[in-house]
Backbone and ligand atoms as CSV (ligand in chain L), in Angstrom:
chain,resi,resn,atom,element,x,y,z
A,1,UNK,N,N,7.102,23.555,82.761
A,1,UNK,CA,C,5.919,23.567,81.881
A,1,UNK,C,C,4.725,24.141,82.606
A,2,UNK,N,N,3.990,24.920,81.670
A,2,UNK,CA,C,2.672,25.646,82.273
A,2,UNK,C,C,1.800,24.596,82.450
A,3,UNK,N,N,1.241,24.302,83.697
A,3,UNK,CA,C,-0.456,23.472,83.728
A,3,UNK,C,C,-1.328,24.285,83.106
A,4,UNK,N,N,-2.333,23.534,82.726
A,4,UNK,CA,C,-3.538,23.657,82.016
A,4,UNK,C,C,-4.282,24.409,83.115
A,5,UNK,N,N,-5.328,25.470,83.127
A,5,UNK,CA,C,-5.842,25.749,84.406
A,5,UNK,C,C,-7.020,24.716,83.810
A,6,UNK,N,N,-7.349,23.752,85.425
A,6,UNK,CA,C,-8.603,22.991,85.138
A,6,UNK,C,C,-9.985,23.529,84.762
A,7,UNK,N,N,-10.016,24.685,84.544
A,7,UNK,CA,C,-11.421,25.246,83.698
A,7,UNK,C,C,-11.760,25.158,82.442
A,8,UNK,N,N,-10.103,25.285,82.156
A,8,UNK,CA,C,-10.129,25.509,80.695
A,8,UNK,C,C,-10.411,24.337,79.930
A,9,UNK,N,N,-10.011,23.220,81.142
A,9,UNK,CA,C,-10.049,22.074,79.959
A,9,UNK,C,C,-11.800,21.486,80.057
A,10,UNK,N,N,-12.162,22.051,81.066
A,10,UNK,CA,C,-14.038,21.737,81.473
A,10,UNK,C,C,-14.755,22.876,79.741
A,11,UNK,N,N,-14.321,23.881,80.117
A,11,UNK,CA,C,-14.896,24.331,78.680
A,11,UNK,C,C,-14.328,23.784,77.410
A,12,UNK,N,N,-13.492,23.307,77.287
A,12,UNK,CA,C,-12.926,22.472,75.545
A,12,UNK,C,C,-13.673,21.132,75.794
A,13,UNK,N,N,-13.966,20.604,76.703
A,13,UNK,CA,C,-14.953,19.420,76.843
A,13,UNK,C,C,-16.338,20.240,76.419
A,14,UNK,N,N,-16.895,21.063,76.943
A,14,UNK,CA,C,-18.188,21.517,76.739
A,14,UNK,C,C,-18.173,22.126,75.053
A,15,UNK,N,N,-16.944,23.138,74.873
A,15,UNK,CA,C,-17.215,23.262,73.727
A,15,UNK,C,C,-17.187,22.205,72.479
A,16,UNK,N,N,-16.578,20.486,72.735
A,16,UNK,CA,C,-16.619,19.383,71.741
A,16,UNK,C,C,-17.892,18.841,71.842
A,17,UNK,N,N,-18.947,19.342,73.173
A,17,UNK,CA,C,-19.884,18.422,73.157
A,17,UNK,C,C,-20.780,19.249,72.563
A,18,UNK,N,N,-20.755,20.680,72.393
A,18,UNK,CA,C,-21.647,21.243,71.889
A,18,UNK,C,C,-21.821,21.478,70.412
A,19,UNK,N,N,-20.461,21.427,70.207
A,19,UNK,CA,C,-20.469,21.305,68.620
A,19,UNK,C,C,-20.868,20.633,67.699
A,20,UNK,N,N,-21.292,19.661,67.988
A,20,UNK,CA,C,-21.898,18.350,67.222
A,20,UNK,C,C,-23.308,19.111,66.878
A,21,UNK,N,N,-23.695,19.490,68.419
A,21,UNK,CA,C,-25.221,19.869,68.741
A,21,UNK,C,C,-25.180,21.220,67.377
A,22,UNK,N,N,-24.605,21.714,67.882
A,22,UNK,CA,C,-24.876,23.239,66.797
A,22,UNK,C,C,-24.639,22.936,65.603
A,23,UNK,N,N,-24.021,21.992,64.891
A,23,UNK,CA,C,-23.856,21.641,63.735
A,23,UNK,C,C,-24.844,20.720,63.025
A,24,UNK,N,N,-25.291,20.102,63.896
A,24,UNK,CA,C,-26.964,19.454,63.470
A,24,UNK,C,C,-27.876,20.319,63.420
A,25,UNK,N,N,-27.743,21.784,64.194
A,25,UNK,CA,C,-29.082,22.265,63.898
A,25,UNK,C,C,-28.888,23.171,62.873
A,26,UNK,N,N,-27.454,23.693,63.040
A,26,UNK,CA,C,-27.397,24.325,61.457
A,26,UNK,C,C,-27.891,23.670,60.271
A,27,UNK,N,N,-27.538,22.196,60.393
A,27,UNK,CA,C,-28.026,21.790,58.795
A,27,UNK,C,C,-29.727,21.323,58.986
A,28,UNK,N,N,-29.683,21.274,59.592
A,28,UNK,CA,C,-31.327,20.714,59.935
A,28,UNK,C,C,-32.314,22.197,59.454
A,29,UNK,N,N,-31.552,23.449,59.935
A,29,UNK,CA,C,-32.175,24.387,60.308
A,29,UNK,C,C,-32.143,25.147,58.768
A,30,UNK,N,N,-30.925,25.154,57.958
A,30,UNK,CA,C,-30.370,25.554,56.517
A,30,UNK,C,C,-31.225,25.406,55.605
A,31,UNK,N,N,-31.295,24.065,56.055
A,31,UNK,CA,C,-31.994,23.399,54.619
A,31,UNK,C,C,-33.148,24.326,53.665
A,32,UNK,N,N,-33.895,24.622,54.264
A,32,UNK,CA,C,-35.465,24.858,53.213
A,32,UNK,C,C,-34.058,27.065,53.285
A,33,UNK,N,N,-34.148,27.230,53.653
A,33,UNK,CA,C,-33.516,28.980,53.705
A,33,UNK,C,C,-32.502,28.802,52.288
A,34,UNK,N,N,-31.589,28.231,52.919
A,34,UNK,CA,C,-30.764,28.015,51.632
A,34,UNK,C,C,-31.190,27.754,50.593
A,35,UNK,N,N,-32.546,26.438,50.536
A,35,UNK,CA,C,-32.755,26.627,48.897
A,35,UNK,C,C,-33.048,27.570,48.301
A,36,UNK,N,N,-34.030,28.446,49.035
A,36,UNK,CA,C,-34.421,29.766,48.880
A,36,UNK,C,C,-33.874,30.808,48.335
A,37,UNK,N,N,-32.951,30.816,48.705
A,37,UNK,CA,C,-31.686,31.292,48.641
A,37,UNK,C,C,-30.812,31.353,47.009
A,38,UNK,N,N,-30.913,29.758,47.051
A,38,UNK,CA,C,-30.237,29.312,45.868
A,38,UNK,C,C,-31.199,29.434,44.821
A,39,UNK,N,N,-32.402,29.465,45.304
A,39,UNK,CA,C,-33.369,29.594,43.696
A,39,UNK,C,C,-32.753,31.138,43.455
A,40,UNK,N,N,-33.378,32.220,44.380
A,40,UNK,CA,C,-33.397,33.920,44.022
A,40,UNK,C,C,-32.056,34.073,43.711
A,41,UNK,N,N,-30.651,33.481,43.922
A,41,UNK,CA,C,-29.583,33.797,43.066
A,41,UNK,C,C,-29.497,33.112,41.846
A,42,UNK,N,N,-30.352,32.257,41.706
A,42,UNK,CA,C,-30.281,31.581,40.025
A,42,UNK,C,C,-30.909,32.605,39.215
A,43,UNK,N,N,-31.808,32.435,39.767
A,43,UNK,CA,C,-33.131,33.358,39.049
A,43,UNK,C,C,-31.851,35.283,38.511
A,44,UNK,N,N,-31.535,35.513,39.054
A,44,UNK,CA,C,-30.809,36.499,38.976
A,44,UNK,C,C,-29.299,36.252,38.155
A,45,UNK,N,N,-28.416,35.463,38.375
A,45,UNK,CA,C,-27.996,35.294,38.055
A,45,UNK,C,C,-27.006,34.202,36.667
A,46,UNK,N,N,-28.600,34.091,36.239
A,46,UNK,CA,C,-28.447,32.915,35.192
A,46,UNK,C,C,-28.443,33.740,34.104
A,47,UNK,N,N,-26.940,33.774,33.701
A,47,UNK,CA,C,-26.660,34.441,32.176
A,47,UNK,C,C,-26.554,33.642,31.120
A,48,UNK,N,N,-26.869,34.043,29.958
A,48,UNK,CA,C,-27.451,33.198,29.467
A,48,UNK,C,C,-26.309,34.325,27.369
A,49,UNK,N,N,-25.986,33.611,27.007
A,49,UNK,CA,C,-25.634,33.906,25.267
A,49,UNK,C,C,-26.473,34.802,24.629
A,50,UNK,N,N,-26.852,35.963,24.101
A,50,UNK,CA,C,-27.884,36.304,23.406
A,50,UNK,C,C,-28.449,35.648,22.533
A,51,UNK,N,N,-29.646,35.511,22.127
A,51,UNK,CA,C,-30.577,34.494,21.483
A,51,UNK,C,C,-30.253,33.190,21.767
A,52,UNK,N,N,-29.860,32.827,22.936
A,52,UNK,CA,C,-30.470,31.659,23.934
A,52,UNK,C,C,-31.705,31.270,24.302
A,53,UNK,N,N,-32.478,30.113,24.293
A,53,UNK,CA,C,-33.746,30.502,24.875
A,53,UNK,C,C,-33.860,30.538,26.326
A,54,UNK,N,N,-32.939,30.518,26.920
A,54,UNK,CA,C,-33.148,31.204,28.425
A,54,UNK,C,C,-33.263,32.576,28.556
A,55,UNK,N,N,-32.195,33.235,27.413
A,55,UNK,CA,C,-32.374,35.099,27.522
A,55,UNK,C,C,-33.686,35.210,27.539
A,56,UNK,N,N,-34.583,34.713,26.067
A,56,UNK,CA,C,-35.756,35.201,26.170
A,56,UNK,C,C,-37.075,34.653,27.228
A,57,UNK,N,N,-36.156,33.677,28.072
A,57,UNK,CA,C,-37.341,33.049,29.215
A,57,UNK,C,C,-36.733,34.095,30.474
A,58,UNK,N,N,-36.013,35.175,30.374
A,58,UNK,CA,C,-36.135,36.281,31.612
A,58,UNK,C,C,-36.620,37.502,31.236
A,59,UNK,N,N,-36.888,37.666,29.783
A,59,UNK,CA,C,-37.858,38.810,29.300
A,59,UNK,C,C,-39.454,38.439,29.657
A,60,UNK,N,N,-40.181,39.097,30.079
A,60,UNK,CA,C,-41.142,38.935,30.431
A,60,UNK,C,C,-41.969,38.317,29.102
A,61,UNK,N,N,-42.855,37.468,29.268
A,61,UNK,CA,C,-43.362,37.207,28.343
A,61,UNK,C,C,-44.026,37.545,27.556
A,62,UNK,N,N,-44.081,38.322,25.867
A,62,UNK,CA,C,-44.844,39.056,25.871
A,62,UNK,C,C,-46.632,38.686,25.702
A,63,UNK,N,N,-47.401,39.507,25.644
A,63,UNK,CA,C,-49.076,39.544,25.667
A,63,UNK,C,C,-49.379,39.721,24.543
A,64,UNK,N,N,-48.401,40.385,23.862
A,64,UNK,CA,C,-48.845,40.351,22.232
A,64,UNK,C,C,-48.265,40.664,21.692
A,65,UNK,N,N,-48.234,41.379,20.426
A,65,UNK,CA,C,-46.915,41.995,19.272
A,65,UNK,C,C,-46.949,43.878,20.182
A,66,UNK,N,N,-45.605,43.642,20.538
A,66,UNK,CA,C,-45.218,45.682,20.947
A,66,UNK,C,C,-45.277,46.381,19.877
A,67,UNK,N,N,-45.855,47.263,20.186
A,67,UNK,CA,C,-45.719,48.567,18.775
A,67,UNK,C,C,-44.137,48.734,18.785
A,68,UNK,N,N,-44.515,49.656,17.555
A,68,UNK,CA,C,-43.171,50.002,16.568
A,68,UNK,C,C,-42.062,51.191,17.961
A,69,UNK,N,N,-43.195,51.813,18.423
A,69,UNK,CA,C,-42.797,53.054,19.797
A,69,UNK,C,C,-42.593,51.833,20.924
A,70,UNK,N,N,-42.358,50.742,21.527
A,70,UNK,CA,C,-42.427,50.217,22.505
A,70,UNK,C,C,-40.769,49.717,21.982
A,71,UNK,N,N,-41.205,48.929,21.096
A,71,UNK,CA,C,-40.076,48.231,20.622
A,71,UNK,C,C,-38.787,49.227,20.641
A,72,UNK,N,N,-38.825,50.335,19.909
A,72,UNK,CA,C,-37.719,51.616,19.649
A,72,UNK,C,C,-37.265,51.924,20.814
A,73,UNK,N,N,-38.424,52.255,21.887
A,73,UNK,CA,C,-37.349,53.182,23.284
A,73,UNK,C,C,-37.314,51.842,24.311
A,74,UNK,N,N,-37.461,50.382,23.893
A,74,UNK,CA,C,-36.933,49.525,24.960
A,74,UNK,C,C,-35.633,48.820,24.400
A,75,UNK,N,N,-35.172,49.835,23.125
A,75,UNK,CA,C,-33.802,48.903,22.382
A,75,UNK,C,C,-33.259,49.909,21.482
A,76,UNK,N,N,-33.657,50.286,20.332
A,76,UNK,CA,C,-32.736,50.667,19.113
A,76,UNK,C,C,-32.908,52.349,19.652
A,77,UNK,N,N,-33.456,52.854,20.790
A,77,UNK,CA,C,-33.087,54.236,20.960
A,77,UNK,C,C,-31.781,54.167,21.302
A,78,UNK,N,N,-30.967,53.382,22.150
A,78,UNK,CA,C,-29.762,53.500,23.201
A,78,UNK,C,C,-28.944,53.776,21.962
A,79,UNK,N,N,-28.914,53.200,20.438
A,79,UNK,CA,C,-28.367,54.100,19.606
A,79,UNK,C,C,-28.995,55.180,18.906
A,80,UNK,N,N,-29.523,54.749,18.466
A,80,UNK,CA,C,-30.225,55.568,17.498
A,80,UNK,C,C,-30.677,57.074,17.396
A,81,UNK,N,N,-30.944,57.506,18.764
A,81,UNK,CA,C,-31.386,58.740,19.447
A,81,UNK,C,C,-30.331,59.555,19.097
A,82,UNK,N,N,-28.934,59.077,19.972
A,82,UNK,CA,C,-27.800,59.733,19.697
A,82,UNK,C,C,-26.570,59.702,18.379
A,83,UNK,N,N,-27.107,58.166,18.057
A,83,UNK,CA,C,-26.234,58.380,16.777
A,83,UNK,C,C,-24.934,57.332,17.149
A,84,UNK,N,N,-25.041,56.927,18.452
A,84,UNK,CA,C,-24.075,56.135,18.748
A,84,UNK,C,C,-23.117,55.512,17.993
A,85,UNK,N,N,-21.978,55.112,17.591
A,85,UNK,CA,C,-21.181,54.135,16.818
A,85,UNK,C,C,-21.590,53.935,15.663
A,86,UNK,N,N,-22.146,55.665,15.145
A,86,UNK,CA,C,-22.594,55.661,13.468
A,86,UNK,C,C,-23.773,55.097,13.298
A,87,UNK,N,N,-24.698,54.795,14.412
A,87,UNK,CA,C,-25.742,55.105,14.174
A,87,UNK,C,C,-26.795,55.914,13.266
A,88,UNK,N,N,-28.020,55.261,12.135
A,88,UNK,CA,C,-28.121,56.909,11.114
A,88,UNK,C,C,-29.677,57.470,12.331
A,89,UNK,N,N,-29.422,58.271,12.527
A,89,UNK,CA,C,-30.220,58.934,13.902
A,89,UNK,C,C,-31.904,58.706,13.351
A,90,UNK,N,N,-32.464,59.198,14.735
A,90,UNK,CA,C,-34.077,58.283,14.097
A,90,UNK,C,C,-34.400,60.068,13.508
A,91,UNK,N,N,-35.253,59.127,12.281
A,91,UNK,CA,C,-36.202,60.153,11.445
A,91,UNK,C,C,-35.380,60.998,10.704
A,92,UNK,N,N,-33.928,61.022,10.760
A,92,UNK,CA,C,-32.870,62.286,10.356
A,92,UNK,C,C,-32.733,61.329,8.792
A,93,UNK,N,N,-33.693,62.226,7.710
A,93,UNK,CA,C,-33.352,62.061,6.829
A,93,UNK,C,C,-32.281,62.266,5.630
A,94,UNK,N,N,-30.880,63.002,5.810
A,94,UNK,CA,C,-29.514,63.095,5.589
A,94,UNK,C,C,-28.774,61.397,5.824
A,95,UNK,N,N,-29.251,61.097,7.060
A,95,UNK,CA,C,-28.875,59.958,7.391
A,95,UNK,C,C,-28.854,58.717,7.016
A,96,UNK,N,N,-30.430,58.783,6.902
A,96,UNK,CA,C,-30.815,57.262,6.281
A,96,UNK,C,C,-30.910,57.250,4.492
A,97,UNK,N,N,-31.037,58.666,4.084
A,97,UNK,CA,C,-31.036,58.539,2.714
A,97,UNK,C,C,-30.262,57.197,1.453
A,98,UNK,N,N,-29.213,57.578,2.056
A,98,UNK,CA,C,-28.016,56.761,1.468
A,98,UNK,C,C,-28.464,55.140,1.706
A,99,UNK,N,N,-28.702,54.807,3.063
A,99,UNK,CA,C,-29.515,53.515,3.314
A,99,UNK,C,C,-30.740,53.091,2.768
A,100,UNK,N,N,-31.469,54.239,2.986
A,100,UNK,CA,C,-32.747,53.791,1.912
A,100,UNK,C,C,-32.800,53.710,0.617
A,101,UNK,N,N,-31.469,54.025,-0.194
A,101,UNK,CA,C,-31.604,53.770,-1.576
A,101,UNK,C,C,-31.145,52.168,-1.872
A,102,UNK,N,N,-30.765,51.153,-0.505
A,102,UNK,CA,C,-30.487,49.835,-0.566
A,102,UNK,C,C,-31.648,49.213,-0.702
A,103,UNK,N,N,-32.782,49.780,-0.320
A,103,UNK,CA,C,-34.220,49.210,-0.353
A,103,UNK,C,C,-34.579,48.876,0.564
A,104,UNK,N,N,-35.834,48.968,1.079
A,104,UNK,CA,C,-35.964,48.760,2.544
A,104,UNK,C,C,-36.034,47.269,2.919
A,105,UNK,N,N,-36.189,46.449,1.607
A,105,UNK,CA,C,-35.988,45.184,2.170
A,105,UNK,C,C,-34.934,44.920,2.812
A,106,UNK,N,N,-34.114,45.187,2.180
A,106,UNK,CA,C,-32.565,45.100,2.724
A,106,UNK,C,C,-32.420,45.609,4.335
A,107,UNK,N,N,-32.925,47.048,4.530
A,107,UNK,CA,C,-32.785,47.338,5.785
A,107,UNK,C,C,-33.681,46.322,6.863
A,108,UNK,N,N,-34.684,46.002,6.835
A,108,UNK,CA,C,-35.126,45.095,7.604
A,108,UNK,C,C,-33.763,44.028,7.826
A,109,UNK,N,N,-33.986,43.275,6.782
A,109,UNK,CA,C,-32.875,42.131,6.874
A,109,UNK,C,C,-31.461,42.594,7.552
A,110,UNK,N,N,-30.930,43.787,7.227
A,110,UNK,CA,C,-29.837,43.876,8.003
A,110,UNK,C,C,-30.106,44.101,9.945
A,111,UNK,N,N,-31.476,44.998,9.789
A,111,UNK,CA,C,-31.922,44.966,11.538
A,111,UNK,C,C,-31.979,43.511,12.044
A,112,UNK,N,N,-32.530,42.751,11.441
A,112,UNK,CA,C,-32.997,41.439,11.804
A,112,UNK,C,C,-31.279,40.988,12.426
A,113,UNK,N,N,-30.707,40.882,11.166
A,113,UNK,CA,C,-29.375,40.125,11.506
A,113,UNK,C,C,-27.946,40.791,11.799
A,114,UNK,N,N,-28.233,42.179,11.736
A,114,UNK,CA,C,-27.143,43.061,12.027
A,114,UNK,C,C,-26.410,43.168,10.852
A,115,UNK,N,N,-25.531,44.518,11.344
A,115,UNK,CA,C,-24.708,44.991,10.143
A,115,UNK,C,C,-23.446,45.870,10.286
A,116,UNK,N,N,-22.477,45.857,10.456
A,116,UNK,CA,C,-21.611,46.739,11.221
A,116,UNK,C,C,-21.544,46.212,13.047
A,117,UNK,N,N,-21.951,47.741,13.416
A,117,UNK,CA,C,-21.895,47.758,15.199
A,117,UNK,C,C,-23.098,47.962,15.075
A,118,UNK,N,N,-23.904,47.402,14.384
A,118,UNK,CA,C,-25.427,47.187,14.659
A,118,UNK,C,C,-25.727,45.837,14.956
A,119,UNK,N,N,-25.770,45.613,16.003
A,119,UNK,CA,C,-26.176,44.096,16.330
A,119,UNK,C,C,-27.826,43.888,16.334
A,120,UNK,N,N,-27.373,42.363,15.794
A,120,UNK,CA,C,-28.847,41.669,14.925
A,120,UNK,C,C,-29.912,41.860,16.120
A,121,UNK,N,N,-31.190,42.113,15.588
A,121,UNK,CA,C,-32.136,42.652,16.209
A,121,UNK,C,C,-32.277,43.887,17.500
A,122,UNK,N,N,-30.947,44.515,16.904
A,122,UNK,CA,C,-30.932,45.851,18.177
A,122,UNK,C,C,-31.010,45.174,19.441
A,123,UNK,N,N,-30.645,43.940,19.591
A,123,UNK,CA,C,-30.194,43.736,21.482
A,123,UNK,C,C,-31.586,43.433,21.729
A,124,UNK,N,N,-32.551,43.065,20.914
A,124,UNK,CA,C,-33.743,42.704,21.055
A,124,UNK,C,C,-33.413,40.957,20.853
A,125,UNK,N,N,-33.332,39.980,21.026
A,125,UNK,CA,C,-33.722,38.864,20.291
A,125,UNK,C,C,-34.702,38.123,21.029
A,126,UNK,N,N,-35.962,39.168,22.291
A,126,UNK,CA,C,-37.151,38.373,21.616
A,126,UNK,C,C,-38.177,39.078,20.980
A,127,UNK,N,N,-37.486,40.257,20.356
A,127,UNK,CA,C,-38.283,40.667,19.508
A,127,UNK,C,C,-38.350,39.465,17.868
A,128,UNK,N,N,-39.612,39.730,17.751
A,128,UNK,CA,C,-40.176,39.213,16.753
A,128,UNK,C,C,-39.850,39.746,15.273
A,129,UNK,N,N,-39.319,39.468,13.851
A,129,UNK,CA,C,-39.207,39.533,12.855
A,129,UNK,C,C,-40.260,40.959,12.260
A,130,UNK,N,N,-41.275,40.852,12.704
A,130,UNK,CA,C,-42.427,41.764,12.215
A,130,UNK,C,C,-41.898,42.688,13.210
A,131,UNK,N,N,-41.697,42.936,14.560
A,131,UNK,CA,C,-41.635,43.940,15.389
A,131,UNK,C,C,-40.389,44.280,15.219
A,132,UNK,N,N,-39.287,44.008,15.052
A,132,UNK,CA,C,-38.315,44.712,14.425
A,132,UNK,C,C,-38.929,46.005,12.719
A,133,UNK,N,N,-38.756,44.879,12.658
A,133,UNK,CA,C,-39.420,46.043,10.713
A,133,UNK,C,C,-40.722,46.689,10.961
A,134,UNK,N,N,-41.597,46.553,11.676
A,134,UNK,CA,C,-42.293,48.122,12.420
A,134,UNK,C,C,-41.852,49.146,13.443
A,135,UNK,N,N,-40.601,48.651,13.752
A,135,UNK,CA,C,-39.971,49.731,14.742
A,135,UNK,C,C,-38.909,50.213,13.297
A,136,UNK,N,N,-38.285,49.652,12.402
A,136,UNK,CA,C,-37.804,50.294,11.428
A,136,UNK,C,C,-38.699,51.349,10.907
A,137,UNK,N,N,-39.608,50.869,10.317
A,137,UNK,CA,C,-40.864,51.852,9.748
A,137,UNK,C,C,-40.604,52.904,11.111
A,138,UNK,N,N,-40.734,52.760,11.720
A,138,UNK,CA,C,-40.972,54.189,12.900
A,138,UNK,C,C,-39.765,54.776,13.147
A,139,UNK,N,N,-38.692,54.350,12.726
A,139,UNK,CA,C,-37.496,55.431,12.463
A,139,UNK,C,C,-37.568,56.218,11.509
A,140,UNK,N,N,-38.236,55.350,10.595
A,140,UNK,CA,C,-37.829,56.220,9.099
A,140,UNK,C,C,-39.907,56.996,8.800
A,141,UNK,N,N,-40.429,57.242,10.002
A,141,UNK,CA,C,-41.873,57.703,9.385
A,141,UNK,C,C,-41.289,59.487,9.263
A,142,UNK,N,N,-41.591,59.835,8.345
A,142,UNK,CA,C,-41.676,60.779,7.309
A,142,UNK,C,C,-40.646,61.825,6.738
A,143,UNK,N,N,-40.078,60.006,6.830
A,143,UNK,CA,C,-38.498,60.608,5.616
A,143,UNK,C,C,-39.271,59.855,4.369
L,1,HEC,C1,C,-25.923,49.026,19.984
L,1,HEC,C2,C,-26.389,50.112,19.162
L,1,HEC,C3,C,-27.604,49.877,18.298
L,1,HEC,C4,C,-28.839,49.434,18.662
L,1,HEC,C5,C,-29.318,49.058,20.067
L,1,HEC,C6,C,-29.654,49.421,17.482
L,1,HEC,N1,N,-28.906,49.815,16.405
L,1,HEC,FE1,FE,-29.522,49.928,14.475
L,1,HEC,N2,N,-27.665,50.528,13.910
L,1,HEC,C7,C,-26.593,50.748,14.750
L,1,HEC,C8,C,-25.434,51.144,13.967
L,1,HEC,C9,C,-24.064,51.464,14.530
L,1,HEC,C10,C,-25.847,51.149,12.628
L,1,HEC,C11,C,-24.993,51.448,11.394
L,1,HEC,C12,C,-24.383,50.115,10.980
L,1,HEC,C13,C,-23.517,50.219,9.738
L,1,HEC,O1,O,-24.020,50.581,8.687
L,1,HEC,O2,O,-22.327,49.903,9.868
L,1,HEC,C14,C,-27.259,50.768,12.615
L,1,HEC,C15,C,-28.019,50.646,11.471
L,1,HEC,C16,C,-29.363,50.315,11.450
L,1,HEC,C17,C,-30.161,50.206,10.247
L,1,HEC,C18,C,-29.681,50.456,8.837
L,1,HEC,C19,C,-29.127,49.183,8.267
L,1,HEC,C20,C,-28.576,49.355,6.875
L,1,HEC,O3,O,-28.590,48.366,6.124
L,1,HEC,O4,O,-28.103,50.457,6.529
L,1,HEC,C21,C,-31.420,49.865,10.636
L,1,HEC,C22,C,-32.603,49.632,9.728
L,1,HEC,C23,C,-31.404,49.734,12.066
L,1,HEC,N3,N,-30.134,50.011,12.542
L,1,HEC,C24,C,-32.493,49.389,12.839
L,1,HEC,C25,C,-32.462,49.202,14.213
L,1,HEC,C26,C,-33.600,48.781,14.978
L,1,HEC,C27,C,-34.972,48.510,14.421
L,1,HEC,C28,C,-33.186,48.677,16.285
L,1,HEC,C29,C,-33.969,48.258,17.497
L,1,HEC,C30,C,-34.738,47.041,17.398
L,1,HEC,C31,C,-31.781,49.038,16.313
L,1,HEC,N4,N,-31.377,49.348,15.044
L,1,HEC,C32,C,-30.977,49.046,17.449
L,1,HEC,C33,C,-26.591,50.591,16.107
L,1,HEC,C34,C,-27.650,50.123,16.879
């Protein structure tokens, strides 16, 4: 049988006595970093259902009602521009004709709550009821 060389067993003594030590200061030392830590990955990573009220507590809050142009290119352009998934394209009156003979009440109400692969409030839900149907109006200004 191989002996132990007597050094080795002087450092496995030093390394059991030190370990205690380094493991107290890790947690001693963790503490306040890690929470830190754990807030900025919440904060980031807290997903949340659409029209949750957490979705709309990571939209910035708004300052007031967005125009009809704020509302459009921070949501219903990503279709609308291009026509996406039958999208009726903005202002392209061929398009919306056929829709606007439903009445525009109707079209509000379907933006509000969706209709097809139009999901309710264009991926907006903290847009507001009124700021939806003035960003409608601004698709359809001068058809
Ligand atoms: C994810 C893509 C997408 C986004 C974002 C989007 N739309 Fe749409 N929208 C569609 C599609 C697709 C249709 C056609 C739905 C159908 O008739 O089946 C549509 C239809 C509509 C209609 C016509 C509804 C009807 O009854 O004919 C209105 C009005 C409308 N969208 C408004 C908006 C507004 C306002 C926004 C932004 C707040 C928006 N959309 C964002 C995809 C989108």
């Amino acid at each position: 049988m191989k002996k132990c060389h007597p050094m080795s067993r002087v450092r496995y003594v030093l390394a059991l006595a030190l370990m205690p030590m380094l493991l107290l200061s890790a947690v001693t030392t963790a503490g306040p970093v890690e929470d830190g830590i754990i807030s900025r990955i919440q904060a980031v990573g807290d997903i949340c259902i659409e029209g949750q009220a957490c979705a709309e507590a990571l939209v910035a809050a708004p300052t007031g009602p967005r125009s009809a142009e704020e509302v459009y290119n921070s949501g219903c352009m990503a279709c609308h521009t291009s026509g996406a998934a039958g999208a009726p394209k903005f202002r392209d009156a061929a398009a919306w004709s056929t829709r606007l003979a439903k009445g525009l009440d109707t079209l509000y109400s379907n933006a509000i709550n969706g209709i097809g692969a139009m999901p309710a409030k264009g991926l907006c839900p903290s847009c507001s009821d009124e700021e939806i149907e003035i960003a409608v109006d601004y698709m359809l200004e001068g058809i």
